[in-house]
Every structure is written in structure tokens, then in C-alpha cells.
C-alpha positions, -999 to +999 in steps of 0.1 A: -354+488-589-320+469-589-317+452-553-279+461-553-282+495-561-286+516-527-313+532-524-305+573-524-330+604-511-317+634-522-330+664-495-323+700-503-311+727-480-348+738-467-355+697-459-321+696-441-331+731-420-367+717-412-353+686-398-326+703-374-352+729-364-379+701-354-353+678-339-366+653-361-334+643-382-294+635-370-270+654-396-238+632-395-212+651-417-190+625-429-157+652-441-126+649-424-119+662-385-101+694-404-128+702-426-154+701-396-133+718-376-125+745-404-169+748-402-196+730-405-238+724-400-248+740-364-260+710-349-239+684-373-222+659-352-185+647-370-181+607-384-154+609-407-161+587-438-122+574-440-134+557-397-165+556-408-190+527-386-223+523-393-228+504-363-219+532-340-247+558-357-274+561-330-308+553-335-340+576-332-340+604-355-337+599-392-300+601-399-290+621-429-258+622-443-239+655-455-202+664-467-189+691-487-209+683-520-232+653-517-204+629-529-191+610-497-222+611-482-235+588-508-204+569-502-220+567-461-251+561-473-239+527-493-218+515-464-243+514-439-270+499-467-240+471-471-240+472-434-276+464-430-285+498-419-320+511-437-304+545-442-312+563-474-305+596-470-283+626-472-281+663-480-276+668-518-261+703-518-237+695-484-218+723-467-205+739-498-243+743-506-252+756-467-222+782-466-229+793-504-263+805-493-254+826-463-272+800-435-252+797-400-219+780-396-206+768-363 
């Protein structure tokens, strides 16, 4: 594998649900304030890709990334990799996916 391309995990919705349910993983939804505010992942905390600091995710749990359609949380995903941050991975399908299939929104 190229050493300067980020390394990217792709989880799908039942991954994501496990890992809320067990405690085991941190969703950080990286949309704008207004689109978590308009819904999002119960149990999701908000860090807005546009403020985004990798420095300030907690440690822990296995952070995963989400968004509306899996593109800015890549984006998250390669600036805390270029931040020194060994985090990988993030919710494919995002919120569009989560709402789309009927599952609880807060």
C-alpha cells in the first residue's frame, strides 16, 4: 500500500449500530451545526469538518467518522491521519444512509 494514501475502513449501517449499542465506538458527525441540528445519529456528538481538530477528538473508543454521504468523513479521516492520529474509519452510508432506512434520529 502507498504510505501517503490514508488508510480508509468503510463500516456499514449494522457496524455503525453495533458499535453505539456496545459503547464500543465514538460517532463524530463531521456536517455542519445546521445539518446536526436539522438531525442526526442518536448518540453522534457534532465536530464540524470546516473547525475541524484532530487534537481535540477524545481518546478510548474507536472514533468513526460519519456525514451525510461518506464524503467529508473521508475528508476527517485524512486530516487526523496528516495529524498523526491512527484513525481509519468512518460510516460509508452516513446519515442520508441512517434516515433512508427508517433507524432513529435525534
Amino acid at each position: 500500500m502507498n504510505q501517503d494514501m490514508p488508510r480508509i475502513v468503510d463500516l456499514d449501517r449494522d457496524e455503525v449500530k453495533q458499535g453505539l449499542a456496545d459503547g464500543s465506538i465514538l460517532l463524530v458527525d463531521v456536517r455542519e451545526p445546521h445539518e446536526f441540528a436539522a438531525g442526526h445519529i442518536p448518540g453522534s456528538v457534532s465536530n464540524p469538518l470546516s473547525s475541524f481538530d484532530p487534537s481535540e477528538l477524545p481518546g478510548g473508543k474507536r472514533i468513526v467518522f460519519s456525514c451525510a454521504a461518506g464524503v467529508r468523513s473521508v475528508r476527517a479521516i485524512e486530516f487526523a491521519q496528516a495529524a498523526g492520529r491512527d484513525l481509519h474509519e468512518h460510516y460509508k452510508g452516513g446519515f442520508k444512509d441512517w434516515a433512508a432506512a427508517g433507524e432513529p434520529v435525534e
